[in-house]
N, CA, C and O atoms as a GROMACS GRO file, in nm:
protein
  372
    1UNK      N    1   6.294  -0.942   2.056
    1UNK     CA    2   6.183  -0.869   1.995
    1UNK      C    3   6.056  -0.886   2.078
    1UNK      O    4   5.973  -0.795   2.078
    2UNK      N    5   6.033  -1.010   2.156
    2UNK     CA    6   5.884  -1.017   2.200
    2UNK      C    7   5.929  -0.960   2.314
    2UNK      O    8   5.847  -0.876   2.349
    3UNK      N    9   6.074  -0.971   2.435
    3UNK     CA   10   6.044  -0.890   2.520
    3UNK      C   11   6.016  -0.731   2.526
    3UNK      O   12   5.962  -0.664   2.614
    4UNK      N   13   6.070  -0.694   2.404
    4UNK     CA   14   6.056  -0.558   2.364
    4UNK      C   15   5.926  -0.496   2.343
    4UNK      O   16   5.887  -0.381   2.363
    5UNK      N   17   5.858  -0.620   2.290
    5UNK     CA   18   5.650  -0.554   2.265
    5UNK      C   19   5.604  -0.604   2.420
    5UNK      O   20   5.511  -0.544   2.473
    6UNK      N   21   5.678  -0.724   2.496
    6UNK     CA   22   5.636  -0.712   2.597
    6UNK      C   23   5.595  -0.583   2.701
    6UNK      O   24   5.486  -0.536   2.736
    7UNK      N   25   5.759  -0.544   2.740
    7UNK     CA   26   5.770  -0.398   2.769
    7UNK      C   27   5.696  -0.295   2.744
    7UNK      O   28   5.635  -0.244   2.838
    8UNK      N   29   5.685  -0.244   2.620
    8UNK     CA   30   5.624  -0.149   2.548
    8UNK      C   31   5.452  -0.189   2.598
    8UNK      O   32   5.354  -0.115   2.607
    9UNK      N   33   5.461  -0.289   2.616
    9UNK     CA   34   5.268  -0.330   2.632
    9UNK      C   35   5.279  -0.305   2.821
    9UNK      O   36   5.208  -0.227   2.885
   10UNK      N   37   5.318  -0.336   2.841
   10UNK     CA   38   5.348  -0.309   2.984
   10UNK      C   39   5.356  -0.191   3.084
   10UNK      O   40   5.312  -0.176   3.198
   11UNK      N   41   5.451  -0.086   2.972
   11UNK     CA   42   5.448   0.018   2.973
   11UNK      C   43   5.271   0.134   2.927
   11UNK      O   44   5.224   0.233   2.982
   12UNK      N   45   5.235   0.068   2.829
   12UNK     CA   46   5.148   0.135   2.833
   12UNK      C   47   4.978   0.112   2.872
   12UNK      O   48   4.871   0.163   2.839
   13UNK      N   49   5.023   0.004   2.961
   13UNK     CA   50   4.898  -0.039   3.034
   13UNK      C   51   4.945   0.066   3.178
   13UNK      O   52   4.860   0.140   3.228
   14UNK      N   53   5.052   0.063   3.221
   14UNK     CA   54   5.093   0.155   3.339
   14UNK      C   55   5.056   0.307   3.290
   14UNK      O   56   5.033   0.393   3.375
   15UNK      N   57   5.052   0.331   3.176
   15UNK     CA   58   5.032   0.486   3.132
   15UNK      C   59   4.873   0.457   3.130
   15UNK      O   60   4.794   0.548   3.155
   16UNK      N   61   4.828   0.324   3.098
   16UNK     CA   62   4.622   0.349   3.096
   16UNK      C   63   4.593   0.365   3.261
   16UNK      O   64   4.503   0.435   3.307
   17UNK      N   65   4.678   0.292   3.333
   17UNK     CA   66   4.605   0.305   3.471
   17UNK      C   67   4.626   0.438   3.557
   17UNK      O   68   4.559   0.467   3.657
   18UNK      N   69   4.735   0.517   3.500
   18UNK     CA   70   4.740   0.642   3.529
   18UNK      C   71   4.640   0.691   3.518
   18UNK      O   72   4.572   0.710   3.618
   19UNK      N   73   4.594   0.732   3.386
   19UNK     CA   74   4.522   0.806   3.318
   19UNK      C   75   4.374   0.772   3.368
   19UNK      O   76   4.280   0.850   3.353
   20UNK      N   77   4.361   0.623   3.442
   20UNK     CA   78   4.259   0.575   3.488
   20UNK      C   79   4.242   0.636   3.584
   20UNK      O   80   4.137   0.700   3.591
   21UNK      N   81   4.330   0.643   3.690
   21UNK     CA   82   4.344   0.740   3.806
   21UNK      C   83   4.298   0.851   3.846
   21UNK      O   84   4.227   0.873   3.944
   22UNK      N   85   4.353   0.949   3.742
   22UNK     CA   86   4.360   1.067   3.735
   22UNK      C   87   4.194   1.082   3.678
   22UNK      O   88   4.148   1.187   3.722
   23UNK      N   89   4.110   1.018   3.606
   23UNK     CA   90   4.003   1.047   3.583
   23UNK      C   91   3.906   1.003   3.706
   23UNK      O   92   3.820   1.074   3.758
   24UNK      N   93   3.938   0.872   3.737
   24UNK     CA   94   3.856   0.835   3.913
   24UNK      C   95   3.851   0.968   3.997
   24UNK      O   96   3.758   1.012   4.066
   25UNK      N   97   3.996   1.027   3.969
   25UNK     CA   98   4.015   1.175   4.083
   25UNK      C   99   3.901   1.264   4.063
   25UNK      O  100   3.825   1.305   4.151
   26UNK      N  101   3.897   1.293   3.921
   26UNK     CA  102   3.811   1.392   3.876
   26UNK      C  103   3.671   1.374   3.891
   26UNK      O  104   3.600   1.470   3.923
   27UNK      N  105   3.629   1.268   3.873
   27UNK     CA  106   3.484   1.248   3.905
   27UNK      C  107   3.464   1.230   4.030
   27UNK      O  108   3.354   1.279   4.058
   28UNK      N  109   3.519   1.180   4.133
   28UNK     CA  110   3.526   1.174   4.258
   28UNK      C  111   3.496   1.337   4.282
   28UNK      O  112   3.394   1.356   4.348
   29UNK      N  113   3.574   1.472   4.236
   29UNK     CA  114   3.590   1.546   4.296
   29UNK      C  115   3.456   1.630   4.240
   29UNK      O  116   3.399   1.714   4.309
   30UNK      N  117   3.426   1.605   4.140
   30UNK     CA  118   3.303   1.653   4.061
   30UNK      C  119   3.154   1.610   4.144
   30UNK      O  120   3.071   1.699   4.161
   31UNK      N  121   3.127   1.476   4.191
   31UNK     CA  122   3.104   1.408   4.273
   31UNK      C  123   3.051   1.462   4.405
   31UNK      O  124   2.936   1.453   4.446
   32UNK      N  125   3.134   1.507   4.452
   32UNK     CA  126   3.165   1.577   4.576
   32UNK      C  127   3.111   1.721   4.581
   32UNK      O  128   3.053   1.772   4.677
   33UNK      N  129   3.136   1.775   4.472
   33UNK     CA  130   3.111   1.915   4.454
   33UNK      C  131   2.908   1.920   4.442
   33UNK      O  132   2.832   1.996   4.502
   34UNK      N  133   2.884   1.837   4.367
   34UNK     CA  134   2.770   1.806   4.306
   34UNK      C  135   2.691   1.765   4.468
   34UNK      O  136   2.590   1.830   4.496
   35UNK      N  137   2.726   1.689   4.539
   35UNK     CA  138   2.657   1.631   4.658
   35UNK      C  139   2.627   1.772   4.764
   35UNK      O  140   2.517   1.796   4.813
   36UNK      N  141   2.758   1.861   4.787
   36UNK     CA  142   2.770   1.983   4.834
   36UNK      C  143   2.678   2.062   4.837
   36UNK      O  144   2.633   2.123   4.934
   37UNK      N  145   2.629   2.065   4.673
   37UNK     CA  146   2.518   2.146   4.679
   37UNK      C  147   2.616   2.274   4.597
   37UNK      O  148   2.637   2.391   4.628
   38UNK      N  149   2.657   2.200   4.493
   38UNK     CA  150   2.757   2.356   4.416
   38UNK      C  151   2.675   2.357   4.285
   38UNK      O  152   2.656   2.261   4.211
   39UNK      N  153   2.638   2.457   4.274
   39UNK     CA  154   2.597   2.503   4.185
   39UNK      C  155   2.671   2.562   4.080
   39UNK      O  156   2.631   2.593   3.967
   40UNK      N  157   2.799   2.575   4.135
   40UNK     CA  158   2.885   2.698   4.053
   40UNK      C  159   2.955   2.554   3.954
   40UNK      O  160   3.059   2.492   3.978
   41UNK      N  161   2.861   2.534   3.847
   41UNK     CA  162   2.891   2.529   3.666
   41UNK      C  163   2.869   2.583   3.570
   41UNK      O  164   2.778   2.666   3.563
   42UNK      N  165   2.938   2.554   3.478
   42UNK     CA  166   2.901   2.681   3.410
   42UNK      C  167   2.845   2.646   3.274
   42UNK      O  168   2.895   2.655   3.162
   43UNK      N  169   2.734   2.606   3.313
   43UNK     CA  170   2.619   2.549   3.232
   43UNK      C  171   2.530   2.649   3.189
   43UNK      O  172   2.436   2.636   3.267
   44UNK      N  173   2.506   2.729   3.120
   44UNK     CA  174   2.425   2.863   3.080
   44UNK      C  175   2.239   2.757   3.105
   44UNK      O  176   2.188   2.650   3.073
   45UNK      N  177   2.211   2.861   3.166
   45UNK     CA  178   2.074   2.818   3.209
   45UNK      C  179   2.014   2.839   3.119
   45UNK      O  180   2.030   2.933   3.042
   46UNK      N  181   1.900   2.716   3.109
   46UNK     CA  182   1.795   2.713   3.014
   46UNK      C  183   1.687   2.822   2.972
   46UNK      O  184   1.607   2.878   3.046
   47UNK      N  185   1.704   2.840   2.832
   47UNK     CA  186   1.621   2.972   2.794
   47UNK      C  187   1.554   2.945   2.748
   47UNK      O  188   1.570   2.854   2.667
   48UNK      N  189   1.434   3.004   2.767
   48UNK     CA  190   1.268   2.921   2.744
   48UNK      C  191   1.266   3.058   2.623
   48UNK      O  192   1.307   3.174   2.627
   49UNK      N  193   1.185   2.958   2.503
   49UNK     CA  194   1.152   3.066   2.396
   49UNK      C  195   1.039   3.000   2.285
   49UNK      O  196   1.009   2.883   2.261
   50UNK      N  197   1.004   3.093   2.245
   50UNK     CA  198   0.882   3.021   2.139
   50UNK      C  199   0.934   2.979   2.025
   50UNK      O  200   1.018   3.052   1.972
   51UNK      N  201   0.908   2.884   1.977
   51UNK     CA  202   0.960   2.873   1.797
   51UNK      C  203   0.855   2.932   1.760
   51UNK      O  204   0.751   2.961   1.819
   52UNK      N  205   0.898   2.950   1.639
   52UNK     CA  206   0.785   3.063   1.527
   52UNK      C  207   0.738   2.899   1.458
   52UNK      O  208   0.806   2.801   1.427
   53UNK      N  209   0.600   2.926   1.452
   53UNK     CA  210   0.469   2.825   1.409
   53UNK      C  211   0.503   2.857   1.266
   53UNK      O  212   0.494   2.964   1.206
   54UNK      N  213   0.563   2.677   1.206
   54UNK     CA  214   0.487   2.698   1.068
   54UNK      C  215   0.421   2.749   0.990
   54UNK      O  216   0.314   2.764   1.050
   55UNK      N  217   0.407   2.796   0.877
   55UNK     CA  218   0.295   2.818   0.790
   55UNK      C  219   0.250   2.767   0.690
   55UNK      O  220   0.323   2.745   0.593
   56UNK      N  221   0.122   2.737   0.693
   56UNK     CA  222   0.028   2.645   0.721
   56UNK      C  223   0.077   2.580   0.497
   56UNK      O  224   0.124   2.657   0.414
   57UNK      N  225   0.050   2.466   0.480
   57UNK     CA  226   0.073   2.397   0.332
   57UNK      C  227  -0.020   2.483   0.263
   57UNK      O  228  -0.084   2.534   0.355
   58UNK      N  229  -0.065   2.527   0.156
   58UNK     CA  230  -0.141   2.573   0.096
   58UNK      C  231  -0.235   2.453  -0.019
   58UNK      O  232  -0.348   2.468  -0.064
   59UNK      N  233  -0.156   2.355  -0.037
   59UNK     CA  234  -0.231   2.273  -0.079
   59UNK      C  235  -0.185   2.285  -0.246
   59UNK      O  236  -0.239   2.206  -0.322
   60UNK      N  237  -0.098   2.370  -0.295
   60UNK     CA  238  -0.056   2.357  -0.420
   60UNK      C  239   0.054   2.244  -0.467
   60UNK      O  240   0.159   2.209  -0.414
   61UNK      N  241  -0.028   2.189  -0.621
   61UNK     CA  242   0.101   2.054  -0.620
   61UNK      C  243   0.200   2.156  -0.694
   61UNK      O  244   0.188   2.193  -0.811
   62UNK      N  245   0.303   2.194  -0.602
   62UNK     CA  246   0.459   2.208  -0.612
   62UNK      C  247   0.538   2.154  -0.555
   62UNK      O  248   0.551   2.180  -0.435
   63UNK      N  249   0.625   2.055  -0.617
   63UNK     CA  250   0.731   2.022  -0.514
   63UNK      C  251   0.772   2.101  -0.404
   63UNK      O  252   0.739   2.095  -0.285
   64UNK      N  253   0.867   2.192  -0.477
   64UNK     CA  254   0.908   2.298  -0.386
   64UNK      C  255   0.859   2.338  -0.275
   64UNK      O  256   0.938   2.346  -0.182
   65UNK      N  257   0.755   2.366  -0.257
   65UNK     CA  258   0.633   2.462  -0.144
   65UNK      C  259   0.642   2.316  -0.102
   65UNK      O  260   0.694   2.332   0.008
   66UNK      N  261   0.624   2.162  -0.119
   66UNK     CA  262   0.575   2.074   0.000
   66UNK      C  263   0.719   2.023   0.069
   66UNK      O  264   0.714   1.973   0.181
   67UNK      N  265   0.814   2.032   0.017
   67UNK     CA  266   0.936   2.023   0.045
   67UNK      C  267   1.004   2.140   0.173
   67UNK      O  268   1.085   2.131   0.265
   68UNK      N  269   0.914   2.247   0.113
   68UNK     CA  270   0.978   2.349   0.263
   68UNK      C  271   0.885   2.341   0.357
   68UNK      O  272   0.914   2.354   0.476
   69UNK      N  273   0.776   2.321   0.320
   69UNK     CA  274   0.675   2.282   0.446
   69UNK      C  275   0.729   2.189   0.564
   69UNK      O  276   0.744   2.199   0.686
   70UNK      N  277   0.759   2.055   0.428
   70UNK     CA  278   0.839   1.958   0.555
   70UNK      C  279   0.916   1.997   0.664
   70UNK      O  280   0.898   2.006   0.786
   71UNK      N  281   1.029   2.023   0.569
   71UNK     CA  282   1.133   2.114   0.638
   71UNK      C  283   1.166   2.192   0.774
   71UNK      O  284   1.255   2.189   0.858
   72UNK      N  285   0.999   2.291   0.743
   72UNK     CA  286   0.993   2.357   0.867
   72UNK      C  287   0.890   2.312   0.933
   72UNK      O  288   0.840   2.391   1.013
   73UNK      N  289   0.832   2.185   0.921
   73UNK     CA  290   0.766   2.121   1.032
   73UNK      C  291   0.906   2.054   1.124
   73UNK      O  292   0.914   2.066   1.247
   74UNK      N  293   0.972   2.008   1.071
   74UNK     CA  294   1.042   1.914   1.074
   74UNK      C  295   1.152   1.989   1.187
   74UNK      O  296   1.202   1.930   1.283
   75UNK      N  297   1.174   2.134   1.149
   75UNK     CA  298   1.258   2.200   1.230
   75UNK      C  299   1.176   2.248   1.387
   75UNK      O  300   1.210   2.254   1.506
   76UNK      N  301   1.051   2.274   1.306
   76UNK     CA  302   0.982   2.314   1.453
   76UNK      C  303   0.938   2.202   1.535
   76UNK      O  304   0.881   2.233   1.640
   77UNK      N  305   0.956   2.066   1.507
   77UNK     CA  306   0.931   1.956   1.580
   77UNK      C  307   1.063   1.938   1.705
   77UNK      O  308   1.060   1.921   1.827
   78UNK      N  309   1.167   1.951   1.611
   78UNK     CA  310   1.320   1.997   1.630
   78UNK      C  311   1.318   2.088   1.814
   78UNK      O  312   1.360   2.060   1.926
   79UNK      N  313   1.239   2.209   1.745
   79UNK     CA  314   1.282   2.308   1.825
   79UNK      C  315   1.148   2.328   1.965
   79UNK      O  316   1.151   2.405   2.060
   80UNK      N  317   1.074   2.256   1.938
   80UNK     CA  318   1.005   2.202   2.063
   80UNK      C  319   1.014   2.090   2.173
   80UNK      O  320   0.972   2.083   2.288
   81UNK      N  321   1.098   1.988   2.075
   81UNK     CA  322   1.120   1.875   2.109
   81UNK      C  323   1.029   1.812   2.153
   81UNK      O  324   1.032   1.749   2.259
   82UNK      N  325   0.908   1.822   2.054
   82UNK     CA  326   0.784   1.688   2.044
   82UNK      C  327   0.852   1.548   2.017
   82UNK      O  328   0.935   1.529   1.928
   83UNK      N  329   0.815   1.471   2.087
   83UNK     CA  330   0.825   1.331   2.074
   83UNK      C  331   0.738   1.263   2.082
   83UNK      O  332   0.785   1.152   2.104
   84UNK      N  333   0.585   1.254   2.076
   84UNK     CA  334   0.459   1.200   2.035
   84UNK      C  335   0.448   1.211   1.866
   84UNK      O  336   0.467   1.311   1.796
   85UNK      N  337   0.419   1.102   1.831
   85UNK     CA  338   0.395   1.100   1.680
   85UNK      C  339   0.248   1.166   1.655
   85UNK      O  340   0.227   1.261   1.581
   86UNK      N  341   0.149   1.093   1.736
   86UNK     CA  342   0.012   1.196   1.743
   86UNK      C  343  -0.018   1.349   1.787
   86UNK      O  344  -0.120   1.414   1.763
   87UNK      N  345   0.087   1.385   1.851
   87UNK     CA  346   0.076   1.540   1.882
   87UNK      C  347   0.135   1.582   1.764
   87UNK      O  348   0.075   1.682   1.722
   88UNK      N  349   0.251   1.540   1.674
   88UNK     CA  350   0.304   1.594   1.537
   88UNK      C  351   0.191   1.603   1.412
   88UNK      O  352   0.192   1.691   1.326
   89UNK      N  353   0.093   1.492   1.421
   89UNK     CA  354  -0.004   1.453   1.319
   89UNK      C  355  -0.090   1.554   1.396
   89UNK      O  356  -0.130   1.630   1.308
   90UNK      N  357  -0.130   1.588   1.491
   90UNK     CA  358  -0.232   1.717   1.548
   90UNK      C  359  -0.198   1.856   1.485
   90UNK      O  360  -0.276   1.926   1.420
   91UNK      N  361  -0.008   1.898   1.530
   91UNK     CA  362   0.011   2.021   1.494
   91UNK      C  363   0.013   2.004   1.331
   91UNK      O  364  -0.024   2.104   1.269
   92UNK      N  365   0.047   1.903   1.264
   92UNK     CA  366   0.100   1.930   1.130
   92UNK      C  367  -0.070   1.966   1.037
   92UNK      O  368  -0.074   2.055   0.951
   93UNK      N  369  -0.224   1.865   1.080
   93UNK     CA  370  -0.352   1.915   1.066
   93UNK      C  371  -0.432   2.020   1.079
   93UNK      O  372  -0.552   2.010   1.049
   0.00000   0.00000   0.00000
């Protein structure tokens, strides 16, 4: 029985270093392509676009209305990809 899990473990360390292989290949060849100067991926180029600006809290106590406010601050923070906490406290004022 233990040479049997031996084997079997043996066996599939020979199937990880394959698989190890075959991925070294790929990045190697990716690698290569990339140093070349290949451009040809097929990465859809970045599309520059405006998010549509919040509108603005009105200042009424409703849940509701401060809840979607969040929301779509929260999405348009999202869709600018602000990462300053003080530029968020600027646009959200």
């Amino acid at each position: 029985m233990i040479d049997q899990l031996t084997e079997d473990t043996k066996d599939f360390v020979r199937h990880l270093h394959e698989v190890v292989a075959e991925l070294k290949a790929k990045v190697m060849m990716l690698l290569r392509t990339l140093d070349a100067g290949g451009n040809n991926t097929r990465a859809a180029p970045p599309q520059h676009f405006r998010a549509p600006e919040p509108q603005c809290y009105g200042g009424a106590r409703d849940a509701k209305e401060l809840e979607i406010f969040l929301f779509d601050m929260e999405q348009y923070f999202r869709a600018t990809r602000l990462d300053s906490e003080e530029t968020k406290v600027a646009i959200a004022t």
